[in-house]
NUBAMI-993749 format. One record per residue (C-alpha): residue in three letters; x, z, y. Coordinates in steps of 0.5 Angstrom, whole numbers, plus 2048, in hexadecimal, padded with zeros to 3 digits. Layout:
// NUBAMI-993749
ALAXZY
...
//
This chain:
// NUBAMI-993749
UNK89C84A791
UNK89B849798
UNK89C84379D
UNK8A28467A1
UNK8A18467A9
UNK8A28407AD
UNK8A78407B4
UNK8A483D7BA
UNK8A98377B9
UNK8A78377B2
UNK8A08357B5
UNK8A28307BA
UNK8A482C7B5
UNK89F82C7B0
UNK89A8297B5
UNK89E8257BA
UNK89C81E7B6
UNK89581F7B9
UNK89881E7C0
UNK8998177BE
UNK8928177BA
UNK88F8197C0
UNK8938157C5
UNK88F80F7C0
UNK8888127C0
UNK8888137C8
UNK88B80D7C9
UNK8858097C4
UNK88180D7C8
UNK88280D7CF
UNK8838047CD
UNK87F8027C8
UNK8798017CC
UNK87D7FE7D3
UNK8807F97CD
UNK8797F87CB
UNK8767F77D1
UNK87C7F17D4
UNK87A7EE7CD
UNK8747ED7CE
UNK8707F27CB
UNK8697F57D0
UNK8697FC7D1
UNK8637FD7CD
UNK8667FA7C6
UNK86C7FF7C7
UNK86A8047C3
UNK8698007BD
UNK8707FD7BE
UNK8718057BC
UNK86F8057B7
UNK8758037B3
UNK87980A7B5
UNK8748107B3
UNK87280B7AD
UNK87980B7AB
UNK87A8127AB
UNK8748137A7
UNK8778107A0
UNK87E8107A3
UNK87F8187A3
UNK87B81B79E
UNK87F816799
UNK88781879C
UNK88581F79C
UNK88381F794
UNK88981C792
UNK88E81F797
UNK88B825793
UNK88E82378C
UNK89481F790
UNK89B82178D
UNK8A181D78F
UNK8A881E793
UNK8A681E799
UNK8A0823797
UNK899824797
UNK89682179E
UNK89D81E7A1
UNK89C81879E
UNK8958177A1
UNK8988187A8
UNK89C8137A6
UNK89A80D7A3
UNK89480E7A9
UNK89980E7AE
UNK89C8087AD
UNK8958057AC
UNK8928087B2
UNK8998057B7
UNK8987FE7B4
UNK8917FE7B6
UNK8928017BD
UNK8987FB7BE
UNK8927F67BC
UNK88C7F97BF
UNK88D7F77C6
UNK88F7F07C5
UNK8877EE7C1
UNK8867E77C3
UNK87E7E87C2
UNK87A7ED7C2
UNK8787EE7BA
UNK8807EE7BA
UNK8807F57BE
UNK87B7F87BA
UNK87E7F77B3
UNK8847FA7B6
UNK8817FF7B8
UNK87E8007B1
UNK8858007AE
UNK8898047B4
UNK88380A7B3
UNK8848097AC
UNK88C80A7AC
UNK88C8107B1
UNK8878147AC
UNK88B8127A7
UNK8908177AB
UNK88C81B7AE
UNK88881E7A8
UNK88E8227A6
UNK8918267AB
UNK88A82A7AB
UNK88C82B7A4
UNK89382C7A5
UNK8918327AA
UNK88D8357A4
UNK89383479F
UNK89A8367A2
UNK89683D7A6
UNK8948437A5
UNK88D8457A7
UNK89084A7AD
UNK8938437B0
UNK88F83D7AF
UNK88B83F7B4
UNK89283E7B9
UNK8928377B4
UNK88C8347B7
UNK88E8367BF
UNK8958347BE
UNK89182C7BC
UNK88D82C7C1
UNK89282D7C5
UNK8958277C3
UNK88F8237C3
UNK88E8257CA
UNK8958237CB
UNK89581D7C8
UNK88E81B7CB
UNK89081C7D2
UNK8968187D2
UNK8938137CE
UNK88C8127D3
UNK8928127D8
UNK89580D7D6
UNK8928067DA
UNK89280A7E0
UNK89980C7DF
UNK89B8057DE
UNK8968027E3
UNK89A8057E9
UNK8A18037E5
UNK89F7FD7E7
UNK89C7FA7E0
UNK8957F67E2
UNK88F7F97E1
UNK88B7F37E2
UNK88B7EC7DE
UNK8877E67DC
UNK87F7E77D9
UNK8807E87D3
UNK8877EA7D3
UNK88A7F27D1
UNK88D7F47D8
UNK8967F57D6
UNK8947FD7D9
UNK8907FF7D3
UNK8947FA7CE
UNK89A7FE7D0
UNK8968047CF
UNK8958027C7
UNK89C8007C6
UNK89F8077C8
UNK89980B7C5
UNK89B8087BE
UNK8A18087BF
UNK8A18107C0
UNK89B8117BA
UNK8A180F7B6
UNK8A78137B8
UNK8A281A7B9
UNK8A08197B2
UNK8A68187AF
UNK8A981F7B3
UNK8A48227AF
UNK8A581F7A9
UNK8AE8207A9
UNK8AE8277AC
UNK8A782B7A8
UNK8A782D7A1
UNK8A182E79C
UNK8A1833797
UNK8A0830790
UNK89A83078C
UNK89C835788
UNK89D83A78E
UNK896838791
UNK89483B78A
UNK89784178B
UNK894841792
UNK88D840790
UNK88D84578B
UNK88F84A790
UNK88B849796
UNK886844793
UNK87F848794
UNK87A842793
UNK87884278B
UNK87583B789
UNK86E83C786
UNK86E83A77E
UNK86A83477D
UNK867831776
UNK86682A774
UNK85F82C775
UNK86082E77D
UNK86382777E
UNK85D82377A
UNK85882777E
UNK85C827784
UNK85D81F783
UNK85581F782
UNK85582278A
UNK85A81D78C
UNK85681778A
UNK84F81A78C
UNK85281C794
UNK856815794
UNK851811792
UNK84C814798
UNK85281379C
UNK85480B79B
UNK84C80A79A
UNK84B80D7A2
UNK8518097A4
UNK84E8027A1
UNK8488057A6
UNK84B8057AC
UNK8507FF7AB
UNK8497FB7AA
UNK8467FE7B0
UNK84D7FD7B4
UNK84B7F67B1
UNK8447F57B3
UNK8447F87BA
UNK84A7F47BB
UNK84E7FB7BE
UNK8557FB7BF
UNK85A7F97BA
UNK85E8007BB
UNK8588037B8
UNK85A8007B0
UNK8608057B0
UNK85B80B7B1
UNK8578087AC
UNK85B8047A6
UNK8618067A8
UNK86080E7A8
UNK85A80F7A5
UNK85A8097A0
UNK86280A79E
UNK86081279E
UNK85A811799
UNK85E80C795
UNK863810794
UNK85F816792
UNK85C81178D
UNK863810789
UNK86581778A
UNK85F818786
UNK860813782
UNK867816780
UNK86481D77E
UNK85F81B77A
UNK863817775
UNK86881D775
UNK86D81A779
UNK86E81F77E
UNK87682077E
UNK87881A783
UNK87981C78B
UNK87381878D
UNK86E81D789
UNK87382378C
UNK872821793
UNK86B820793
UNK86A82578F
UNK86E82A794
UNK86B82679B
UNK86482A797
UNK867831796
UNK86B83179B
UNK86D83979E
UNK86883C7A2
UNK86C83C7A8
UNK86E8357A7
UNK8668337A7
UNK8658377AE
UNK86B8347B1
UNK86982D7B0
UNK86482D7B4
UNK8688307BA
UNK86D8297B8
UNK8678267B7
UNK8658267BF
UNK86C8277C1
UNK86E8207BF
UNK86981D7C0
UNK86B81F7C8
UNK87181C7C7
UNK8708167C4
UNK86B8147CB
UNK8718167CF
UNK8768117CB
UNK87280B7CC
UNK86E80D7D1
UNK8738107D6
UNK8768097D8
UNK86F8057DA
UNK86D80B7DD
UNK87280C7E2
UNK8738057E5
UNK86C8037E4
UNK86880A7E7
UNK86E80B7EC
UNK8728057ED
UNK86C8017EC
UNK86F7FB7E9
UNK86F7F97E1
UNK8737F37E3
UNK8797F47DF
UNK87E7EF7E3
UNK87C7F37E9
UNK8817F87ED
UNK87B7FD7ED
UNK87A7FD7E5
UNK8817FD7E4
UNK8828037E8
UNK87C8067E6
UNK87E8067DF
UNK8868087E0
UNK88280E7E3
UNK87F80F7DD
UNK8868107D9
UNK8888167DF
UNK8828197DD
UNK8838197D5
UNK88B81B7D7
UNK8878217DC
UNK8838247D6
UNK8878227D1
UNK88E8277D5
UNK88882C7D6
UNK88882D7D0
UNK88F82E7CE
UNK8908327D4
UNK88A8377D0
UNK88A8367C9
UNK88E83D7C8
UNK8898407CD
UNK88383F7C8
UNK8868437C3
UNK8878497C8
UNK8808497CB
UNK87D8487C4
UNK88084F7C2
UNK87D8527C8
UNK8778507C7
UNK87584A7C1
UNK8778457BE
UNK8718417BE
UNK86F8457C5
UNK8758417C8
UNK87383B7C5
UNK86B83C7C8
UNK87083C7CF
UNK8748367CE
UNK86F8317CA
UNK86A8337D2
UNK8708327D7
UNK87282B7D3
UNK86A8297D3
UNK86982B7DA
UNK8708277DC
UNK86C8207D9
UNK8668217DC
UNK86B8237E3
UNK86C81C7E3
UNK8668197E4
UNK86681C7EC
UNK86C8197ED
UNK86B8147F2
UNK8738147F5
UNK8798147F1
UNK87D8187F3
UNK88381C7EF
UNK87F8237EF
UNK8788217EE
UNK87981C7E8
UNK88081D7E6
UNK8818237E6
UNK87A8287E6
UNK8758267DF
UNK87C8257DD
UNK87E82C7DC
UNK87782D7D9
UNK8788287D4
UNK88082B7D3
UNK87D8307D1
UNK87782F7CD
UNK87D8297C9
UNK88282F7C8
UNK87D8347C4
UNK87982D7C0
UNK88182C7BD
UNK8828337BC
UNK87D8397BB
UNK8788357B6
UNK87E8357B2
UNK88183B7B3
UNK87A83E7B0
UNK8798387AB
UNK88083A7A7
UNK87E8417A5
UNK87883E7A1
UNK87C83979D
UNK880839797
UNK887838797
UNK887832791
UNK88282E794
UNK88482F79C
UNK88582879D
UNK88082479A
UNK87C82A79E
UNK87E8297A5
UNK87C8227A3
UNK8758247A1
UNK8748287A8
UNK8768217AB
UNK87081E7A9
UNK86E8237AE
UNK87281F7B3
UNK8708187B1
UNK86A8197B0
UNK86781B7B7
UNK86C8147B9
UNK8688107B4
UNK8618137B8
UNK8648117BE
UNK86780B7BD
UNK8608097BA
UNK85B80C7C0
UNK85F80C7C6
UNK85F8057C8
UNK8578047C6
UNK85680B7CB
UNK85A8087D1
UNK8578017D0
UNK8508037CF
UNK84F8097D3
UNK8548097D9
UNK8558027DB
UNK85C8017D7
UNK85F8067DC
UNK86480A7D7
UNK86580F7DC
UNK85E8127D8
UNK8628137D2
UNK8678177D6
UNK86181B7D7
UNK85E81C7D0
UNK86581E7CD
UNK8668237D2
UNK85E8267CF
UNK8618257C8
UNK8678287CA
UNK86482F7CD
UNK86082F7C7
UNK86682F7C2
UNK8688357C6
UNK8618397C5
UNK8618377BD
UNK86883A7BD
UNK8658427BF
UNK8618417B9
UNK8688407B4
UNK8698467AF
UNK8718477B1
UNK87284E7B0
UNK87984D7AD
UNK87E8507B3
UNK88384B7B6
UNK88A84C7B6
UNK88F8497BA
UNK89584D7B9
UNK89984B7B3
//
């Protein structure tokens, strides 16, 4: 028994929810800093009032792809994810520009990250579920595409609304009516595109997906005994309690030198939780309780696929890029070019609006390619196209620094192809060789692992950022633009070294 081949409509549908989710994620992005900003907040604590989205993700999408796995109701197997995450992700995004204060913006933050994951994980799995292998290469296209869309529209959205004549400017302290609008449409799209997707595609029940696996399942799962797990869980506990030791280490040192705070989430955050965790997973197995999804997704975060390993090295770096630029790109452009951090000002006003032409420009660029890719890839590689996206999004980050006049052309337009570019291979091609590699049963909850290859890096940057820009270049966030377009030309030389030998198909 195989999976039938999907029509292009067939396609559309099953992906069209992630133009509202992206439209939510780019409208965070491109905001969430200028909203922190006008509450108070100083650019060098920007990042670690970041930290609330990268962490979410963590604990958030490895645990819904777990379930979403084992999940069996009317409405399916991943649609009641997208659900129940929309409408938690529109009421955040209907509350998240009204935050009275500052602590207020960043727990919603939190809650509103949380609630788009809770949506998001899915429809990776969703792809890997209702297509064949021939076609999910077309799958992950047809998303960015979608992503790419709703990214654009969304970062256009304040100007858009600015030139209708809704204010771009308020009182200190208080969100301008140009990006509350803003929110208000983005949550109310997330919703309607979500539940497109959920009225107008189907699932195939657990007993087809059985059927399937059987069939086309290639990947075979190492038996293992209960002896495995005790000397596994002994390991477990042995690495982990290094871990947590050296955690404790540097938080004292972070303490002692009276170095930036940012620095605890690098070092109790991630270090410390990550050593914790390996702690009780070691635990577990020792005493032999090893039939929980705590102890499966430690356990598969440690054997993972050998193409999995070599390209999480390549996300690594490439989110690491990308998350300097989302919370970096607004202090750079209206204190490097337009020379105020003033966020009453005009100036900044401008500037930061310049921003959301920016985030549209390489986000409509990489709508415009995400079909492109995939031709390149079959003339050449996949991972030979992804070295050259991943170098043309780096060289457009470090373009920004030697902007001195903010026209259309050499702000908005060319590091903007650069980055465009490097956006639509980083939401594809990783995937597109990824999914090979996994088994059917646990595609879920294995795209939630490769997440930690996304957030990962975020909690890094979230960590270190701040205390480089402050410490090292005079708290001038231009260099964070700069560093990221260094980690993102290395992303693209560690992808040379990915063994994807697998033919890329993208004709159904």
């Amino acid at each position: 028994m195989k999976k039938r081949k999907l029509s292009f409509w067939e396609i559309w549908n099953m992906s069209f929810g992630f133009l509202g989710i992206q439209m939510g994620f780019a409208l965070q992005n491109a905001n969430v800093s200028r909203i922190f900003q006008t509450l108070g907040a100083d650019i060098e604590d920007i990042p670690i009032l970041w930290v609330a989205a990268p962490l979410t993700g963590l604990i958030v999408q490895p645990i819904i792809g777990y379930f979403s796995d084992r999940t069996w109701t009317r409405l399916g197997r991943r649609r009641p994810y997208f659900l129940v995450g929309a409408i938690l992700a529109s009421m955040a995004l209907f509350v998240m520009p009204n935050s009275p204060v500052l602590w207020f913006a960043a727990g919603m933050l939190w809650i509103m990250d949380a609630s788009i994951n809770i949506s998001m994980e899915p429809f990776r799995a969703f792809v890997g579920d209702n297509l064949p292998n021939r076609q999910r290469t077309m799958g992950f296209a047809m998303q960015s595409f979608f992503i790419g869309i709703g990214a654009y529209v969304a970062s256009k959205l304040p100007n858009i609304l600015t030139y209708m004549g809704v204010a771009n400017t308020a009182a200190e302290g208080v969100i301008p009516d140009s990006v509350k609008y803003s929110f208000y449409i983005g949550g109310a799209a997330f919703l309607i595109s979500v539940l497109w997707t959920v009225i107008f595609s189907k699932e195939y029940s657990p007993e087809e997906l059985a059927a399937f696996e059987s069939e086309e399942e290639s990947y075979e799962e190492e038996e293992r005994s209960e002896q495995w797990y005790v000397d596994n869980g002994k390991s477990h506990s042995r690495i982990g309690t290094i871990a947590l030791a050296i955690g404790v280490a540097f938080s004292y040192l972070v303490y002692f030198f009276d170095l930036k705070k940012d620095l605890y989430v690098l070092s109790l955050g991630l270090i410390g939780l990550g050593g914790l965790a390996l702690i009780f997973s070691g635990a577990y197995q020792q005493r032999k309780k090893y039939n929980n999804g705590f102890v499966t997704i430690m356990n598969d975060f440690q054997f993972m696929p050998k193409v999995m390993k070599q390209l999480a090295w390549v996300q690594f770096f490439s989110w690491f890029a990308l998350f300097s630029m989302w919370i970096y790109t607004t202090g750079a452009v209206t204190e490097h070019i337009y020379g105020s951090t003033d966020t009453t000002s005009e100036l900044y006003n401008q500037g930061a609006n310049q921003v959301g032409e920016m985030f549209a420009n390489y986000n409509i660029i990489a709508a415009a390619v995400a079909f492109l890719l995939p031709l390149l890839a079959k003339k050449t590689s996949r991972k030979f196209t992804h070295f050259v996206a991943l170098c043309l999004g780096g060289l457009g980050l470090i373009w920004i620094y030697f902007v001195d006049t903010p026209t259309f052309l050499n702000l908005e337009l060319l590091p903007m192809i650069g980055v465009g570019i490097a956006w639509a291979s980083i939401l594809s091609v990783p995937y597109a060789m990824l999914s090979g590699a996994l088994p059917a049963s646990k595609m879920g909850y294995y795209m939630g692992v490769f997440n930690f290859f996304i957030v990962i890096p975020q909690l890094v940057a979230a960590s270190i950022l701040g205390f480089l820009v402050g410490t090292f270049f005079d708290s001038q966030p231009v260099y964070a633009l700069l560093i990221g377009g260094f980690s993102m030309i290395l992303a693209g030389i560690l992808a040379l070294k990915v063994d994807d030998n697998e033919e890329l198909e993208i004709k159904g």
